[in-house]
N, C-alpha and C positions, 0 to 999 in steps of 0.2 A: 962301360955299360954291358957288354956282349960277356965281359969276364964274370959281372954278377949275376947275369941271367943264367951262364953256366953253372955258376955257384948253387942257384937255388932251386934248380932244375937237379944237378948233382945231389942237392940236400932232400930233395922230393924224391929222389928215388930210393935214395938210403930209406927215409921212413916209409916208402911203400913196400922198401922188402923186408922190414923189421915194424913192421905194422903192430902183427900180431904178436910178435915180442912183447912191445911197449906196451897195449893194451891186457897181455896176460900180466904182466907185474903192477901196473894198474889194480888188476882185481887182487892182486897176494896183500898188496896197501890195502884195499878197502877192506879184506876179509880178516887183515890185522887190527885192525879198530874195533871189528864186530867183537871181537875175545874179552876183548875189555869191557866194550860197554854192556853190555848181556850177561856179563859174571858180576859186574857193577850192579845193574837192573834185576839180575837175581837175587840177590846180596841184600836186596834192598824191600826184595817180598814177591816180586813178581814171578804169576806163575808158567814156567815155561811154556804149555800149553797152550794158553793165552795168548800168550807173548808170539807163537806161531800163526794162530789162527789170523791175529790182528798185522803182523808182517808180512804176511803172505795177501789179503786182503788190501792193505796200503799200495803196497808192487802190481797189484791187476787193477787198480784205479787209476795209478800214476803211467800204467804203462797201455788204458785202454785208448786213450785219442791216438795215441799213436800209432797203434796198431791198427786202427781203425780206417785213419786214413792216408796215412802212407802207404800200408799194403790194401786198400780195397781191390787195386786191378789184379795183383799176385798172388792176393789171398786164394787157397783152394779151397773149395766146399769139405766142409765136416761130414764124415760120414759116420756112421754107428763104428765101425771099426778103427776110422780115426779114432774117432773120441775114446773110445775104451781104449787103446794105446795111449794119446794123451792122459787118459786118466790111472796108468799104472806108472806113466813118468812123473806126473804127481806125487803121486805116493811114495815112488821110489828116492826122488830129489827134493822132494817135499817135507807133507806133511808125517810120512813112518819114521825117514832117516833124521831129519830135523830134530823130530820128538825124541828117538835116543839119544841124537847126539847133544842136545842141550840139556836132556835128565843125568847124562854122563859127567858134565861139565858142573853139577852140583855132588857128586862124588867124586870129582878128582880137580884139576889145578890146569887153567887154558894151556899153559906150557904144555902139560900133557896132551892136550885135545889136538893143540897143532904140531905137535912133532905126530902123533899118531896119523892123521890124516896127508902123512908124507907117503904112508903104505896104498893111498888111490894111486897113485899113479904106476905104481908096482905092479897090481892086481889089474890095473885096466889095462898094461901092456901083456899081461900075459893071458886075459882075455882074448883082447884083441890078434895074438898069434894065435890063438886057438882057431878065433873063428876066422884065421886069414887076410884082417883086415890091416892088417900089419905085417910087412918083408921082411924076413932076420936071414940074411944071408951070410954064413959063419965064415963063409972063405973071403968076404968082402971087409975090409978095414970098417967101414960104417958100419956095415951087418954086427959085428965086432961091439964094436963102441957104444951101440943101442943097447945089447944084454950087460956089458959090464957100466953102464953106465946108470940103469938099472939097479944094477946090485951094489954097485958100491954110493949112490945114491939111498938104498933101502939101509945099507951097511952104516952111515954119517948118520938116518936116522937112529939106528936104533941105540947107536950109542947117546945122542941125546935123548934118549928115553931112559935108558937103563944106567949108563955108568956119568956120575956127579961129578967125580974127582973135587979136587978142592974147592974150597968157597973165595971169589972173588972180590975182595974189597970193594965198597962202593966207594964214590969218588966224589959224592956229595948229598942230601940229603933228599928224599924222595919229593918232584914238585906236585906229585898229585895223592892220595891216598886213598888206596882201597881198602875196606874194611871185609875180609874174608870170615865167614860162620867157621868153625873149628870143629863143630860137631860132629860127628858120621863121617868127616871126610875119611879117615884110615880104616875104619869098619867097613867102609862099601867101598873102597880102593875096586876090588877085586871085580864087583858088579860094574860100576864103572869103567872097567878096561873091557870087560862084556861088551856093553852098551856101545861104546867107542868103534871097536874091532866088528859089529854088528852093522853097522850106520858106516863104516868105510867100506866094506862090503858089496853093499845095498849101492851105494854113489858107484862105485866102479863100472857096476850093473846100469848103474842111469845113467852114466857118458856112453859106454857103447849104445845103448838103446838111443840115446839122440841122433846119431849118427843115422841110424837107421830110417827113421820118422821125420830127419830131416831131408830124406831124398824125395818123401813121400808129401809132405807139407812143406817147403823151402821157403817159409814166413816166419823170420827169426822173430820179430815183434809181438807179432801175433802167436807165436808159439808160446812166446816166454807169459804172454799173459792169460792164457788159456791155462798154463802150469800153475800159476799162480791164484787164477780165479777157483778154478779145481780141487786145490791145495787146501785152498780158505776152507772151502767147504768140509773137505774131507776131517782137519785138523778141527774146525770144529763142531761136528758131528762127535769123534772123540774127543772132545773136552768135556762137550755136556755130557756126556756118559761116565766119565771118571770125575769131573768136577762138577761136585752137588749145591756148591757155595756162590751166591747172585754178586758176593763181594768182591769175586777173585776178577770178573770184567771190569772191574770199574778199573781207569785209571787217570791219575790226576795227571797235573803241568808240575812232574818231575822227571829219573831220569826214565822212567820207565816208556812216559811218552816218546821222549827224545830216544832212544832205544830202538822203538817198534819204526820212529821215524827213519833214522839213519837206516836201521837194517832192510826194511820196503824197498826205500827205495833206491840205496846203495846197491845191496847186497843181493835181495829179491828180485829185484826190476833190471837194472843198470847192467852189474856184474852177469845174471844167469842170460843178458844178450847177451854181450861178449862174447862170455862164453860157447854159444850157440852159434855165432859169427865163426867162432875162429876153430869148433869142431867142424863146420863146414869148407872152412877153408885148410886147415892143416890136418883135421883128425883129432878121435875123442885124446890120443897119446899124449899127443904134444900140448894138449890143457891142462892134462893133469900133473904132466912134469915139471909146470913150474910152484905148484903145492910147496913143497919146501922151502920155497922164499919166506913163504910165512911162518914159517917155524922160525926161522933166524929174523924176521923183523920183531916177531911175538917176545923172541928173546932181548933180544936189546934195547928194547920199548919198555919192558919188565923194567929193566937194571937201570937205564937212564932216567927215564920219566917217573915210572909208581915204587923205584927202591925196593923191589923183589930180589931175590936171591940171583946171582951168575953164578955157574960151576964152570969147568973148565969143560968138565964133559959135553956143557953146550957148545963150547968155542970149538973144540974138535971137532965132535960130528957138525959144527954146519958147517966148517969149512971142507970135510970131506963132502958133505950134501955140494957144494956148489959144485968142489971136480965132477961129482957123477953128473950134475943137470949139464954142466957144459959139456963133457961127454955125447951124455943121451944128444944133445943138442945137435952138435957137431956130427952126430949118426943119422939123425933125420935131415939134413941138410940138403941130399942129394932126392930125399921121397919127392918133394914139388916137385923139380925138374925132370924125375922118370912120369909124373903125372901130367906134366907140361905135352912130353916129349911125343905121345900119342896123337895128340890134339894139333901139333904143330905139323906133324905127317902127313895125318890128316886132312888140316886146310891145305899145305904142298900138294896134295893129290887132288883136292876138291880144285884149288886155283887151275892147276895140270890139267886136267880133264877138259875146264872150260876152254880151253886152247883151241880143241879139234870141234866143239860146240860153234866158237865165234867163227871159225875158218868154215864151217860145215854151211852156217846163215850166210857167211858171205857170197858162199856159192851158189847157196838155193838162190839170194835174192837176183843175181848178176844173169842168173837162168832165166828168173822170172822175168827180168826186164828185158832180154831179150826174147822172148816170146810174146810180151805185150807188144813190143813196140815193130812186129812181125805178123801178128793176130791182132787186128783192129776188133 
């Protein structure tokens, strides 16, 4: 009995210190689904715009009870300048970056969208040395392993972006089929990689910015549906302004529904906590560096499930993406415990101090009672 309860006690602490592990590759699954079904739902006539306004809307409904009343005691008050920071992280993780990056994904191929989006976590680590929120100490082996982990992370992608090498035999016949438009896809290659490299950008810019606003607001629930109540609005405000047509909102029980459904509140709601959880807990870095899992789920989801093309160039660079994320990984390993390490000093000196406090009372009181009992 005592051995099992060691057991499960042992197993409860592995998953509290790889919490956030399990939770980030969590969201790489769920954000692998989204490629598919949203290039399907596109595919299929749905207009992106739309398709925002109404995802982003589903996620601040599904996520209002909750935020409502789990955080009412924590919740902080909204100030003018909250909100207007809230409403540029909208924008920014919302409804601007959103709109490129799914008008991208109708000029180029999800493959590409998800290797390309391997470059946020590049761009947010070197952000983030800028403004300090990140320790790269060269002479330290971690220091070390964080910059090359990095690079040759950013290095795994870009070879699955740019070199194919051979084509992969499939190994049996596709069980789902997606019917891709052929049109414009090679004519706007080029705007689409625009669009793409615009919209990774912008997100880099919104994880560090979370970071910030959530020292300021430390209501992950209530954040994420403020983001997304926000969002609605913003996306569509520009929809009616670029979309003149009463047809393009309608939408029936297909997959366009099921679509806006899964992506709400998958993607919108579920995933951008996490998210929010676990930049509070480990920092915007260590979020963004597990993005390349879903470059290699995207890819072999492709090949096995819907019979898309493998190259070998993908089998290469994700396998080099994986050395650099365990890398990177292995480099951030020691950030907790220098962040631990203050706060345990800390209470050591706060507990220390009460020592001479409790000694100090005992002697006032042992004074007092001999003066009472002296002084009637």
């Amino acid at each position: 009995m005592a051995m099992a309860m060691n057991d499960v006690c042992s197993l409860r602490g592995i998953f509290n210190r790889f919490k956030p592990h399990i939770l980030m590759a969590f969201t790489q699954l769920g954000y692998t689904f989204m490629y598919f079904i949203t290039d399907a739902s596109f595919n299929h006539g749905m207009n992106p715009y739309v398709h925002i306004t109404y995802r982003q809307l589903v996620a601040g409904v599904v996520m209002f009870p909750f935020a409502y009343f789990l955080e009412r005691k924590m919740r902080p008050r909204i100030t003018v300048a909250l909100f207007l920071e809230i409403f540029v992280l909208s924008l920014l993780g919302g409804s601007l970056t959103l709109s490129m990056y799914f008008a991208s994904l109708t000029y180029t191929s999800p493959t590409f969208l998800a290797s390309m989006v391997n470059t946020i976590a590049c761009l947010t680590f070197i952000i983030a040395v800028v403004l300090r929120m990140e320790d790269v100490d060269l002479q330290n082996p971690r220091g070390v392993a964080k910059v090359l982990g990095t690079l040759v992370s950013l290095g795994g992608v870009m070879i699955m972006t740019f070199y194919k090498g051979p084509i992969i035999r499939n190994l049996w016949h596709p069980l789902i089929h997606i019917q891709h438009k052929a049109t414009g896809l090679h004519e706007d290659w080029l705007k689409g990689s625009i669009l793409t490299v615009s919209s990774c950008i912008s997100w880099a810019i919104w994880y560090i910015m979370q970071a910030f606003t959530l020292k300021r607001y430390p209501a992950q629930l209530s954040l994420t549906t403020w983001m997304n109540i926000v969002g609605a609005a913003q996306s569509g405000v520009f929809t009616v302004l670029i979309q003149h047509k009463a047809g393009a909102w309608t939408v029936g029980l297909n997959i366009d529904l099921w679509c806006i459904i899964y992506t709400g509140i998958v993607c919108s709601a579920l995933i951008i906590y996490i998210q929010l959880w676990c930049t509070e807990e480990k920092g915007p870095v260590f979020v963004t560096m597990f993005n390349p899992l879903s470059a290699i789920l995207v890819a072999v989801l492709a090949y096995f499930v819907f019979g898309q093309k493998l190259y070998m160039g993908s089998i290469v660079g994700g396998a080099i993406v994986i050395v650099g994320l365990y890398l990177l990984l292995w480099g951030k390993e020691d950030d907790q415990k220098l962040q631990n390490k203050p706060l345990l000093e800390s209470d050591s000196v706060h507990e220390s101090s009460k020592q001479p406090n409790l000694q100090t009372n005992a002697s006032s009181a042992v004074i007092a009672n001999h003066v009472f009992q002296h002084h009637p």
